[in-house]
mmCIF file of the N, C-alpha and C atoms, coordinates in Angstrom:
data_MODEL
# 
_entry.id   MODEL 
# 
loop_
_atom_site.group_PDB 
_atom_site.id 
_atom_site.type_symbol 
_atom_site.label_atom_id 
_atom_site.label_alt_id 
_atom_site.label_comp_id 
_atom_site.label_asym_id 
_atom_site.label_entity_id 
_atom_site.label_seq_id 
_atom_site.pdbx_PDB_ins_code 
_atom_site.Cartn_x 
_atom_site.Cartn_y 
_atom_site.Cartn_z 
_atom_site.occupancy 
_atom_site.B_iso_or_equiv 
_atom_site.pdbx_formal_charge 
_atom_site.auth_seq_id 
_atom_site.auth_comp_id 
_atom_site.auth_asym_id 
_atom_site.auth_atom_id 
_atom_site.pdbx_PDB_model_num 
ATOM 1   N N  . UNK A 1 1  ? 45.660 106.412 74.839 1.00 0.00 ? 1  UNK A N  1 
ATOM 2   C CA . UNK A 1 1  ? 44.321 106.150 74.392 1.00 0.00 ? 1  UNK A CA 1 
ATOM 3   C C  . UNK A 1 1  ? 44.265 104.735 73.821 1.00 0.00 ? 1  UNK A C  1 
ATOM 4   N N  . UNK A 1 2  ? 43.087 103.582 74.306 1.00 0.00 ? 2  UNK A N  1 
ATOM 5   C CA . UNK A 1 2  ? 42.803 102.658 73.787 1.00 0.00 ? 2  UNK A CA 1 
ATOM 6   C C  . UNK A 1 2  ? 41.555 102.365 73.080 1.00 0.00 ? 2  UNK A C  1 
ATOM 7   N N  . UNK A 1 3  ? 41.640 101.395 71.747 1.00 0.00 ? 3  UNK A N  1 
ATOM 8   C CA . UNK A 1 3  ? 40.500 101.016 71.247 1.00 0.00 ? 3  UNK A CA 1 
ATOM 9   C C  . UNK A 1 3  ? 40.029 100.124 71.264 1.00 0.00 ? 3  UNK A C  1 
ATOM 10  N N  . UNK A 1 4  ? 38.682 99.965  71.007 1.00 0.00 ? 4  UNK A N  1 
ATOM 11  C CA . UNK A 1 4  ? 38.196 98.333  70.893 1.00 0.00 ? 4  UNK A CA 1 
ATOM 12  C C  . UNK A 1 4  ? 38.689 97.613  70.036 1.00 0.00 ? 4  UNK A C  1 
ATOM 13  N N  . UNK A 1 5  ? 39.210 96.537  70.426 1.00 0.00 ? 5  UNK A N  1 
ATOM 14  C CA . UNK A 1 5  ? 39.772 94.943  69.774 1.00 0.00 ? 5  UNK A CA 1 
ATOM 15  C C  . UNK A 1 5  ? 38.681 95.092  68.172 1.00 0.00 ? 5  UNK A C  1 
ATOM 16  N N  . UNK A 1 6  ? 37.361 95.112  68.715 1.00 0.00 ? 6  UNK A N  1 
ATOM 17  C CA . UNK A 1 6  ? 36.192 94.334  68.020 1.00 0.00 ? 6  UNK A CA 1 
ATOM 18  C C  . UNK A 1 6  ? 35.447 95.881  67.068 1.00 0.00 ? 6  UNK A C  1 
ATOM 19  N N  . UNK A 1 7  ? 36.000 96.865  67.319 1.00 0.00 ? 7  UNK A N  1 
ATOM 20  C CA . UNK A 1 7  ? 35.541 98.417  66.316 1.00 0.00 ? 7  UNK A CA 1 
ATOM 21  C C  . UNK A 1 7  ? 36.983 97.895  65.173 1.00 0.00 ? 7  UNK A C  1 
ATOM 22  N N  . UNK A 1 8  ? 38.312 97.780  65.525 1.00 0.00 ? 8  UNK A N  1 
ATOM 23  C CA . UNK A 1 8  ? 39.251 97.588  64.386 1.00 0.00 ? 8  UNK A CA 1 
ATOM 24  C C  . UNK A 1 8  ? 38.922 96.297  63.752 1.00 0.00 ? 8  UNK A C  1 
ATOM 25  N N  . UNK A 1 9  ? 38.573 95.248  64.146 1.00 0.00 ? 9  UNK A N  1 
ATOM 26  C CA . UNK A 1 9  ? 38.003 94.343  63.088 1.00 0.00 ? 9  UNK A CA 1 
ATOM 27  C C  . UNK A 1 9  ? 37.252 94.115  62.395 1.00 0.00 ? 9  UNK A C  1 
ATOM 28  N N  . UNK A 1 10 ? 36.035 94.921  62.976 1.00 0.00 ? 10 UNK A N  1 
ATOM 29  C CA . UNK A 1 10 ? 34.937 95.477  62.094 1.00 0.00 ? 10 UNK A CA 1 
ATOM 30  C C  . UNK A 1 10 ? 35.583 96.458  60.894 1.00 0.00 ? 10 UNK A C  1 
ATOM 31  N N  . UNK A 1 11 ? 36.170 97.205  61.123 1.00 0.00 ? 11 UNK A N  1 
ATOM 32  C CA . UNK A 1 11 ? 37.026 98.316  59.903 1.00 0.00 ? 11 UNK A CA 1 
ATOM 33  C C  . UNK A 1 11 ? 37.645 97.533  59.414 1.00 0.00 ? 11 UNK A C  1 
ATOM 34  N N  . UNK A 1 12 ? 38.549 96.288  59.751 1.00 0.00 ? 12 UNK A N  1 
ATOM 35  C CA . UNK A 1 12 ? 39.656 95.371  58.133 1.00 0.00 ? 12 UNK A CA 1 
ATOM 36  C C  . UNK A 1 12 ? 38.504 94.797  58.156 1.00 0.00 ? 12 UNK A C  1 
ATOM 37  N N  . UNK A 1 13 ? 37.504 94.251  58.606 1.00 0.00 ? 13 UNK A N  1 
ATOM 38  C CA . UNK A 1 13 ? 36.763 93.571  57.832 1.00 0.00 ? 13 UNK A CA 1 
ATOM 39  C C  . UNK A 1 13 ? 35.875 94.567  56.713 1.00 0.00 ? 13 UNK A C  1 
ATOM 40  N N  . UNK A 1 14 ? 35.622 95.580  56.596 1.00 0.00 ? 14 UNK A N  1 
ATOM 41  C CA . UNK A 1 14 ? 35.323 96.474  55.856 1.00 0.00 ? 14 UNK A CA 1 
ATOM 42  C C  . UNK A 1 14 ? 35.963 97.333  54.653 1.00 0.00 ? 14 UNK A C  1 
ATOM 43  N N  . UNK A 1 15 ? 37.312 96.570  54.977 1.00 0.00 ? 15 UNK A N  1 
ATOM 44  C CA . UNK A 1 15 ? 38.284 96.695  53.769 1.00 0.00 ? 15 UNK A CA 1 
ATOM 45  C C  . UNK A 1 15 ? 38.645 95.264  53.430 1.00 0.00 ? 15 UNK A C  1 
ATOM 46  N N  . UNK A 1 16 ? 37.625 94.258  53.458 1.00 0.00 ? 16 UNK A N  1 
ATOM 47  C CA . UNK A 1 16 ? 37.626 92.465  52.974 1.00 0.00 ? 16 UNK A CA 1 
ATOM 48  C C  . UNK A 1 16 ? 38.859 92.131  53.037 1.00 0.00 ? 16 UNK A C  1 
ATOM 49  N N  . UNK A 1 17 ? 39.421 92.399  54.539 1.00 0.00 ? 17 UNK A N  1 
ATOM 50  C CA . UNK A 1 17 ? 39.545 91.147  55.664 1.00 0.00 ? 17 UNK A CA 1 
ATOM 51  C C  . UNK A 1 17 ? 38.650 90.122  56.286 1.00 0.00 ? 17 UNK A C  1 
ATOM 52  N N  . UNK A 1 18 ? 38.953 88.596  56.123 1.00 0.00 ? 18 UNK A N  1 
ATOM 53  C CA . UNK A 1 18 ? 38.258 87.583  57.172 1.00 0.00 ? 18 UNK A CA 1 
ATOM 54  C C  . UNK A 1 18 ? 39.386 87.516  58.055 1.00 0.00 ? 18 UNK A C  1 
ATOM 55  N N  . UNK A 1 19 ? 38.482 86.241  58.934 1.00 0.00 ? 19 UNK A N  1 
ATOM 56  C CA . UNK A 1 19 ? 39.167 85.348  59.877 1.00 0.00 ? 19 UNK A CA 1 
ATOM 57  C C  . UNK A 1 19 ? 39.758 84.358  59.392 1.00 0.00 ? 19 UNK A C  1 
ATOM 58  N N  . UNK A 1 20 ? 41.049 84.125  59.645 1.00 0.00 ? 20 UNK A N  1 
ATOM 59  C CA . UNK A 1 20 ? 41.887 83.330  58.808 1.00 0.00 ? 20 UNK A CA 1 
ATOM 60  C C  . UNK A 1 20 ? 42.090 82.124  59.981 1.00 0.00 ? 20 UNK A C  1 
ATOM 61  N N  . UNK A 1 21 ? 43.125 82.799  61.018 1.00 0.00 ? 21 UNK A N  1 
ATOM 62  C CA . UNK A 1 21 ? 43.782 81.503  62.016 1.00 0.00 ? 21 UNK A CA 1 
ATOM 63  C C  . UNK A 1 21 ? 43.819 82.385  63.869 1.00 0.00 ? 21 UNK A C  1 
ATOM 64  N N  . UNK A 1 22 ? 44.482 81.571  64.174 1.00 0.00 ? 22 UNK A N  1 
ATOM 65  C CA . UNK A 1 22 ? 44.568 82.582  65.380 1.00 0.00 ? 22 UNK A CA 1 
ATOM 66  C C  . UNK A 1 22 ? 45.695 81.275  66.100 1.00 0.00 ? 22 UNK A C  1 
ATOM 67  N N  . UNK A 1 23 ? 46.298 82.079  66.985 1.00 0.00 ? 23 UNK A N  1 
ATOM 68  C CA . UNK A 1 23 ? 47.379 81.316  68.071 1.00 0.00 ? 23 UNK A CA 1 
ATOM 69  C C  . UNK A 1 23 ? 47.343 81.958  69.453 1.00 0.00 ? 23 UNK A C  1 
ATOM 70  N N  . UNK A 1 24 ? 47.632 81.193  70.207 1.00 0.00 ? 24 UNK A N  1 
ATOM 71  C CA . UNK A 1 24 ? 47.035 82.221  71.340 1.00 0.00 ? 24 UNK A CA 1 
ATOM 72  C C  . UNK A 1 24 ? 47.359 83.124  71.846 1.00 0.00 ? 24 UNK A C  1 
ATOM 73  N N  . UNK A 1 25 ? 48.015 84.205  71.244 1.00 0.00 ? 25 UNK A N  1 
ATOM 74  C CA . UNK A 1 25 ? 48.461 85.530  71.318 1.00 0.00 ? 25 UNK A CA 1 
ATOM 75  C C  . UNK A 1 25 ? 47.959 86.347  69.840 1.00 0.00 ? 25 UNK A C  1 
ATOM 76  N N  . UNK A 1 26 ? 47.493 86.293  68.757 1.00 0.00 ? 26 UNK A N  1 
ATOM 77  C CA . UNK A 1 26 ? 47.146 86.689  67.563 1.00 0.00 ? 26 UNK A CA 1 
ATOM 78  C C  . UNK A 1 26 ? 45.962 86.235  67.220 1.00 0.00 ? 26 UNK A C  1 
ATOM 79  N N  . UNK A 1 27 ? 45.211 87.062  65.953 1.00 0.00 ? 27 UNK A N  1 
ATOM 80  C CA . UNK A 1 27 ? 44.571 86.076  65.207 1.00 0.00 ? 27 UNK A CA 1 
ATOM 81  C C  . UNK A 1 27 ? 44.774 86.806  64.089 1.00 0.00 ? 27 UNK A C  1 
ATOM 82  N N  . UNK A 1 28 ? 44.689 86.020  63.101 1.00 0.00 ? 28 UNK A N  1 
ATOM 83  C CA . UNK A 1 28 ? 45.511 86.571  61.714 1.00 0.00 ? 28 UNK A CA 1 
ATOM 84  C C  . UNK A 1 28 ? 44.290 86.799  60.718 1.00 0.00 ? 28 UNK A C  1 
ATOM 85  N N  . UNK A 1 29 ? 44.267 87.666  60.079 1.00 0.00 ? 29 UNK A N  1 
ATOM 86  C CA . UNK A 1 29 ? 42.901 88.111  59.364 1.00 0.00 ? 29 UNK A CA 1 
ATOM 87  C C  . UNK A 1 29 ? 43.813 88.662  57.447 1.00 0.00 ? 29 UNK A C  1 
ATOM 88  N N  . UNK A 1 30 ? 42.996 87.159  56.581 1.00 0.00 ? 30 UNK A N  1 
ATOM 89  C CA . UNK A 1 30 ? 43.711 87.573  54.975 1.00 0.00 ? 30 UNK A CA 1 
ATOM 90  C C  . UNK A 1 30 ? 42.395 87.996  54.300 1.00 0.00 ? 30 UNK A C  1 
ATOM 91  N N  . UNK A 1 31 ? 42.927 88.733  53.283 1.00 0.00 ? 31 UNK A N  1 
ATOM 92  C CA . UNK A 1 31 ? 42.330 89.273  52.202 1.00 0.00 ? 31 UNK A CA 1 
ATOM 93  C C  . UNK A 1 31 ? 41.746 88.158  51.075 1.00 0.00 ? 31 UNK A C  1 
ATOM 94  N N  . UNK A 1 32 ? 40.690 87.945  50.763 1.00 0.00 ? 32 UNK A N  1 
ATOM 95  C CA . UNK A 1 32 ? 40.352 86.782  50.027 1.00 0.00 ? 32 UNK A CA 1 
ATOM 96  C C  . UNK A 1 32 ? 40.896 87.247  48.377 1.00 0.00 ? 32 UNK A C  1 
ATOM 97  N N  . UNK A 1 33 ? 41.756 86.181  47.700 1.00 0.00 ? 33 UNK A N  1 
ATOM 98  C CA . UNK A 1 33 ? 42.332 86.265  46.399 1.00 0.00 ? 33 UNK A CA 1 
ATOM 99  C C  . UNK A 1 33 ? 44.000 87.073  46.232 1.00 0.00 ? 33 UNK A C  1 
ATOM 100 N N  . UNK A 1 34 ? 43.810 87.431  47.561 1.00 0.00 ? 34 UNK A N  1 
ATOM 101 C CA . UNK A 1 34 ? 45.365 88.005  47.767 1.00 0.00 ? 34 UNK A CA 1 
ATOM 102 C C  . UNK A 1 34 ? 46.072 87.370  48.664 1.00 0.00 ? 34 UNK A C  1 
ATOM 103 N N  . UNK A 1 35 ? 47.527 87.373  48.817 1.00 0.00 ? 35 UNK A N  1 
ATOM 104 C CA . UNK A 1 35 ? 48.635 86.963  50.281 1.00 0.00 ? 35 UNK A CA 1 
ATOM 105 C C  . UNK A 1 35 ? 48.520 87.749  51.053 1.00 0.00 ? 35 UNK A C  1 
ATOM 106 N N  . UNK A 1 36 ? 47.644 89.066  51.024 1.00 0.00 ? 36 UNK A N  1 
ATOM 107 C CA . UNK A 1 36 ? 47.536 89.991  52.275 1.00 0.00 ? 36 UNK A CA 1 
ATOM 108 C C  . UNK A 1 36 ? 47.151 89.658  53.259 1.00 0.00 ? 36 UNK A C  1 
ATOM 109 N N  . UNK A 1 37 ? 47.703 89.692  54.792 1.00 0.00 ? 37 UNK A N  1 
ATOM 110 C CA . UNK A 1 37 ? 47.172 89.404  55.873 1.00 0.00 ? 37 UNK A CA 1 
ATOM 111 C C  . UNK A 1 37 ? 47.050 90.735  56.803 1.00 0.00 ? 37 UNK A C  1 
ATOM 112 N N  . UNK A 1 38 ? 46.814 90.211  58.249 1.00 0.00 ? 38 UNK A N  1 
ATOM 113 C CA . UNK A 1 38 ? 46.748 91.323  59.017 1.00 0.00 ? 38 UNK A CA 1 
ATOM 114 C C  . UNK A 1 38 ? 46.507 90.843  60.338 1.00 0.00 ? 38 UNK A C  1 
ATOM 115 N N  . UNK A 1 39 ? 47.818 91.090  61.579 1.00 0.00 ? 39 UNK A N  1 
ATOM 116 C CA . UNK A 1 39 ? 47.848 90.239  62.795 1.00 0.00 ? 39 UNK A CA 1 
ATOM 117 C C  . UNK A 1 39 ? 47.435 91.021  63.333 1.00 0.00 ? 39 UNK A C  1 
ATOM 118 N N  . UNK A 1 40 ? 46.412 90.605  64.283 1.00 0.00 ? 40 UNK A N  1 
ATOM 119 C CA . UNK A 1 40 ? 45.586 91.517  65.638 1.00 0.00 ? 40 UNK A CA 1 
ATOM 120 C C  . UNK A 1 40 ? 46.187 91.163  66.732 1.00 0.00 ? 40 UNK A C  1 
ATOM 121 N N  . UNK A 1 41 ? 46.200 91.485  67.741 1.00 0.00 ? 41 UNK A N  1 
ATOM 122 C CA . UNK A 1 41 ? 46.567 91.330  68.727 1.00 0.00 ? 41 UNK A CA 1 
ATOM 123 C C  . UNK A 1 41 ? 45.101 90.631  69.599 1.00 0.00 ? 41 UNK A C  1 
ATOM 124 N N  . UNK A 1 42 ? 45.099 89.290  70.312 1.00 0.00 ? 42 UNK A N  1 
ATOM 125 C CA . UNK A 1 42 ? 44.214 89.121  71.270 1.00 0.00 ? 42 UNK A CA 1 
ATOM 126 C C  . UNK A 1 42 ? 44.147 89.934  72.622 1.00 0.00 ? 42 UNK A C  1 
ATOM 127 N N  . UNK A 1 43 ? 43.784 90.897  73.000 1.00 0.00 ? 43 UNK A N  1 
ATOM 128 C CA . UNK A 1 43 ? 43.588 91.868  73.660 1.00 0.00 ? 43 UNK A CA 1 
ATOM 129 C C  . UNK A 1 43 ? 42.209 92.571  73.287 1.00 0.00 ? 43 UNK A C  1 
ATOM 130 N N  . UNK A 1 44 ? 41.238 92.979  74.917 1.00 0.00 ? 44 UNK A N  1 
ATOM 131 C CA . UNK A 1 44 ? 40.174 93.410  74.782 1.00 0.00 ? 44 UNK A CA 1 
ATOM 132 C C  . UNK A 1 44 ? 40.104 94.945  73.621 1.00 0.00 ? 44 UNK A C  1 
ATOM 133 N N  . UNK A 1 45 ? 41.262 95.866  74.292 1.00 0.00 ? 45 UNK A N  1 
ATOM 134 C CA . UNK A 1 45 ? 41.724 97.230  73.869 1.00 0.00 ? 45 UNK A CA 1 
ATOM 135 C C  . UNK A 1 45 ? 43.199 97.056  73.336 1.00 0.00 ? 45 UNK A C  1 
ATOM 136 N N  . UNK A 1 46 ? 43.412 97.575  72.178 1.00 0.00 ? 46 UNK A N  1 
ATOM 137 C CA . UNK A 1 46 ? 44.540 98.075  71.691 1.00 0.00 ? 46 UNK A CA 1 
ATOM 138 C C  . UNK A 1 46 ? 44.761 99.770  71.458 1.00 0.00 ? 46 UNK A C  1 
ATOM 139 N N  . UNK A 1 47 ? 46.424 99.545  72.334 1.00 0.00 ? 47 UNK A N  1 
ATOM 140 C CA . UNK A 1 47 ? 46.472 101.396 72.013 1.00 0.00 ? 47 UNK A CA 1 
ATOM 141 C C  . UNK A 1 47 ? 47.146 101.923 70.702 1.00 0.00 ? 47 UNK A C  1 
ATOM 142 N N  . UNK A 1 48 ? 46.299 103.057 70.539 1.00 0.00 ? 48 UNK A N  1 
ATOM 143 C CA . UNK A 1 48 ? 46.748 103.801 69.479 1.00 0.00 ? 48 UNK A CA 1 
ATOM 144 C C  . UNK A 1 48 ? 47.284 103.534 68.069 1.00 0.00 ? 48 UNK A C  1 
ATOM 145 N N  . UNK A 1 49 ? 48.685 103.367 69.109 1.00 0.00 ? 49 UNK A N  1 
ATOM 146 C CA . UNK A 1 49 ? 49.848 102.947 67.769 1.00 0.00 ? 49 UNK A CA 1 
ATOM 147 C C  . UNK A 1 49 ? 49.649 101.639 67.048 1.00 0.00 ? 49 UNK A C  1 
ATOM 148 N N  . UNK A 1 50 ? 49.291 100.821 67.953 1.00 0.00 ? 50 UNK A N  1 
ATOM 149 C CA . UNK A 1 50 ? 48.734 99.011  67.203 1.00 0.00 ? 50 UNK A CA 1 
ATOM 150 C C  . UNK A 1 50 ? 48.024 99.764  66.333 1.00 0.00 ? 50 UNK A C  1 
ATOM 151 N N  . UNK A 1 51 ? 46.991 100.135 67.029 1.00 0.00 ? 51 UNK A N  1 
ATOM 152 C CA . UNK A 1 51 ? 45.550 100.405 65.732 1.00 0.00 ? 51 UNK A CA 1 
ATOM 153 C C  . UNK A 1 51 ? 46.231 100.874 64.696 1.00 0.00 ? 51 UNK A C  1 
ATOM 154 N N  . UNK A 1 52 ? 47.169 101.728 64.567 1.00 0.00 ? 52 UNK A N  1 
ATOM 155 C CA . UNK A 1 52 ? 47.462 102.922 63.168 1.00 0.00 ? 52 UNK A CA 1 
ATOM 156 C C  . UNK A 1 52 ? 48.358 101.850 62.728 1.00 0.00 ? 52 UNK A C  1 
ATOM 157 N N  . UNK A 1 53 ? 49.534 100.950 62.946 1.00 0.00 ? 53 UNK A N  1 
ATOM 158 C CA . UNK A 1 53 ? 49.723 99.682  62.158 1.00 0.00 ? 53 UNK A CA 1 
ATOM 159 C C  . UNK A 1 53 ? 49.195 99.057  61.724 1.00 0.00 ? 53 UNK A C  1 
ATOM 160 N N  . UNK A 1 54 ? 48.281 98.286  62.245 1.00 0.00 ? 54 UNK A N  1 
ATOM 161 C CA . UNK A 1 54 ? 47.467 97.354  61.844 1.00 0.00 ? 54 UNK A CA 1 
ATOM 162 C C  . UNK A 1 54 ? 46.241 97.880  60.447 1.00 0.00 ? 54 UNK A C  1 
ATOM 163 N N  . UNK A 1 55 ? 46.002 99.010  60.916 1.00 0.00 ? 55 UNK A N  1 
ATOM 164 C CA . UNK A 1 55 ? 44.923 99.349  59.776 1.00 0.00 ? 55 UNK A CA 1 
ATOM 165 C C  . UNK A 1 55 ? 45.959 99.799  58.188 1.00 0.00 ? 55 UNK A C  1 
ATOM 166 N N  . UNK A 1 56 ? 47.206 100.480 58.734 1.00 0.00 ? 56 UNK A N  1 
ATOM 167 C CA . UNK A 1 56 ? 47.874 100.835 57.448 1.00 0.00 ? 56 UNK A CA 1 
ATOM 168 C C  . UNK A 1 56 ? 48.172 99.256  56.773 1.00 0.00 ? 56 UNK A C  1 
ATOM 169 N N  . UNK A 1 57 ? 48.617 98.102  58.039 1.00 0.00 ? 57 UNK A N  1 
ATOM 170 C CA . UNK A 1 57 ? 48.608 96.791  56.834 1.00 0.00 ? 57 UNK A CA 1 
ATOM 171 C C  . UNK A 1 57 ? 47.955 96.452  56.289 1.00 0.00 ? 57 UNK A C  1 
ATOM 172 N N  . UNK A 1 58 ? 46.095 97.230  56.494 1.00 0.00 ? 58 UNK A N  1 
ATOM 173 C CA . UNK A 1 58 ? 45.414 96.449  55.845 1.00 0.00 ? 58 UNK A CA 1 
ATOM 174 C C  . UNK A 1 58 ? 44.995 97.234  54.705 1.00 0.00 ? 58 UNK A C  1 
ATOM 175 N N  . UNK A 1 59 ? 45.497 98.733  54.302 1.00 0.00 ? 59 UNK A N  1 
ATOM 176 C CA . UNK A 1 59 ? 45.470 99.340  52.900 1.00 0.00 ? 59 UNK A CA 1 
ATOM 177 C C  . UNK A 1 59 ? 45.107 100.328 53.573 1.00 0.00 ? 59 UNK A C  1 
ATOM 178 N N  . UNK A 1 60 ? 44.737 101.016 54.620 1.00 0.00 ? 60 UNK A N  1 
ATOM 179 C CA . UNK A 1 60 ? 43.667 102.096 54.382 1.00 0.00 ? 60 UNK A CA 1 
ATOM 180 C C  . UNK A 1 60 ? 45.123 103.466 54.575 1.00 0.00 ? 60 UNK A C  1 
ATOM 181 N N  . UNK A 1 61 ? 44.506 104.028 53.918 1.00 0.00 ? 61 UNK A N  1 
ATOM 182 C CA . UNK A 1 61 ? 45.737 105.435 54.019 1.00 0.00 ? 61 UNK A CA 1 
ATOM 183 C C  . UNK A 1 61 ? 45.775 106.093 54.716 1.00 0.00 ? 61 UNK A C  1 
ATOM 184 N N  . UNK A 1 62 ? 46.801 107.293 55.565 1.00 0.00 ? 62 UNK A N  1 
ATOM 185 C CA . UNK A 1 62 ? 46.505 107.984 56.813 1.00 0.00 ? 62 UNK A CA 1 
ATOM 186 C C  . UNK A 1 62 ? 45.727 108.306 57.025 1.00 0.00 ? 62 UNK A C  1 
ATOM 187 N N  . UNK A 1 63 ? 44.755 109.177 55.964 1.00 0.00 ? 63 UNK A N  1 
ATOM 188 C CA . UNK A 1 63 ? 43.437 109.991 56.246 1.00 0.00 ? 63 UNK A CA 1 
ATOM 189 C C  . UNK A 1 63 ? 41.843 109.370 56.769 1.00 0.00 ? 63 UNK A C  1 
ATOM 190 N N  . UNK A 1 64 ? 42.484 108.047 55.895 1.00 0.00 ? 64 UNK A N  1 
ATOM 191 C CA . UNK A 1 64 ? 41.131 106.977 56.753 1.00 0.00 ? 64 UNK A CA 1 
ATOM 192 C C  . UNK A 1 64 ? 41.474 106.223 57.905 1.00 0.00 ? 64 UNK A C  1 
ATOM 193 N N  . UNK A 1 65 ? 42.496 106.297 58.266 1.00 0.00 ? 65 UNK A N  1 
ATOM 194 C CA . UNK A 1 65 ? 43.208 105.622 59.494 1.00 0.00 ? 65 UNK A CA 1 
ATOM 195 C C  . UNK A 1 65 ? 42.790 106.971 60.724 1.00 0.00 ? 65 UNK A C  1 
ATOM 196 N N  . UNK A 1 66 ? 43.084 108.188 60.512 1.00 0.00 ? 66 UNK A N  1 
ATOM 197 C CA . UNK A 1 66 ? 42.972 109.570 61.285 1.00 0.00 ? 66 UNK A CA 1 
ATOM 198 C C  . UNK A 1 66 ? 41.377 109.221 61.755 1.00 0.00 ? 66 UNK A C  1 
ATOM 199 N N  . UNK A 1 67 ? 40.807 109.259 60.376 1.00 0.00 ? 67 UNK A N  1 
ATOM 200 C CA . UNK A 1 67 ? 39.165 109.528 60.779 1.00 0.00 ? 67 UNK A CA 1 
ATOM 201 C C  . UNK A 1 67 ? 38.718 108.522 61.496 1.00 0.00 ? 67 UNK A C  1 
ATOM 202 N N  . UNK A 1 68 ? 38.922 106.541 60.823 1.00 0.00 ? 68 UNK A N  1 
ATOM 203 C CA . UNK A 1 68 ? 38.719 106.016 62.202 1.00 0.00 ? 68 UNK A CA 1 
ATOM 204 C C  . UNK A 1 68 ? 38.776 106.064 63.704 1.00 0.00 ? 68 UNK A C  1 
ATOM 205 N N  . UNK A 1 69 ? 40.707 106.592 64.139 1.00 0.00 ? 69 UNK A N  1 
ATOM 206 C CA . UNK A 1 69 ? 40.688 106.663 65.542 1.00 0.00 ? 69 UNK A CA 1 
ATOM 207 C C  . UNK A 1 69 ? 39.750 107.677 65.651 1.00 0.00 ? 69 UNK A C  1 
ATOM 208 N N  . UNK A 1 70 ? 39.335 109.294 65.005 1.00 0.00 ? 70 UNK A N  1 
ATOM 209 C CA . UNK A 1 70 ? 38.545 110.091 65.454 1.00 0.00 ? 70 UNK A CA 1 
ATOM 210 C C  . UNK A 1 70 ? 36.871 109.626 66.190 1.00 0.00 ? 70 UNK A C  1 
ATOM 211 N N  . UNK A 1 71 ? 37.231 108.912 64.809 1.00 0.00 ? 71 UNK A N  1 
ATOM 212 C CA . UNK A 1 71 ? 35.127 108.622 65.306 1.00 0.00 ? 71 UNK A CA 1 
ATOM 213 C C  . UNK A 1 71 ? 35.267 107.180 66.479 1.00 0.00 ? 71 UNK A C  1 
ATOM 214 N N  . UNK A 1 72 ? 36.326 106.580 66.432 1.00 0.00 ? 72 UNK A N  1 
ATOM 215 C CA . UNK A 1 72 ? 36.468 105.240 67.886 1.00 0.00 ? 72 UNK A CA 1 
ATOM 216 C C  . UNK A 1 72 ? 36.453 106.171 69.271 1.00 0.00 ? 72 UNK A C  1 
ATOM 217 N N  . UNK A 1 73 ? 37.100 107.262 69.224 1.00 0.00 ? 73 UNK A N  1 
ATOM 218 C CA . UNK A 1 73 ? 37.285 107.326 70.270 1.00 0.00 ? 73 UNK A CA 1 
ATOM 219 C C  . UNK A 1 73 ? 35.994 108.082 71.305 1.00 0.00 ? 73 UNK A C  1 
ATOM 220 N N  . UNK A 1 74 ? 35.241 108.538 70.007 1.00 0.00 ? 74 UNK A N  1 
ATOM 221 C CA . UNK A 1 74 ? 33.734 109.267 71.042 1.00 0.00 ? 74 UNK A CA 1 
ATOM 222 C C  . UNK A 1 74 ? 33.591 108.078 72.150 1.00 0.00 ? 74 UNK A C  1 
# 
């Protein structure tokens, strides 16, 4: 199962992630007032497992990580 690139950035950006940098394989998204970051992958769809990394780096805990993929994948 894959998700949209642009539904998981909308969600770290909803846990205040910006746009930080990007290289042309990444773009790196920090937490304003913290060293927290969070590398995306440039790809239209990411599967699964990216998504459930990427959102746990950006704080959210299993149960809000579960319910995101639930409601992405309608």
């Amino acid at each position: 199962m894959t998700i949209s690139r642009e539904q998981v950035i909308n969600r770290i950006g909803d846990a205040g992630f910006k746009y930080h940098s990007e290289t042309k394989r990444v773009e790196l998204y920090r937490k304003r007032g913290t060293q927290d970051y969070v590398v995306v992958p440039r790809h239209d769809r990411l599967p699964e497992t990216a998504v459930r990394i990427i959102l746990r780096q950006a704080g959210l805990n299993p149960r809000q990580v579960d319910e995101f993929i639930a409601g992405a994948v309608k």
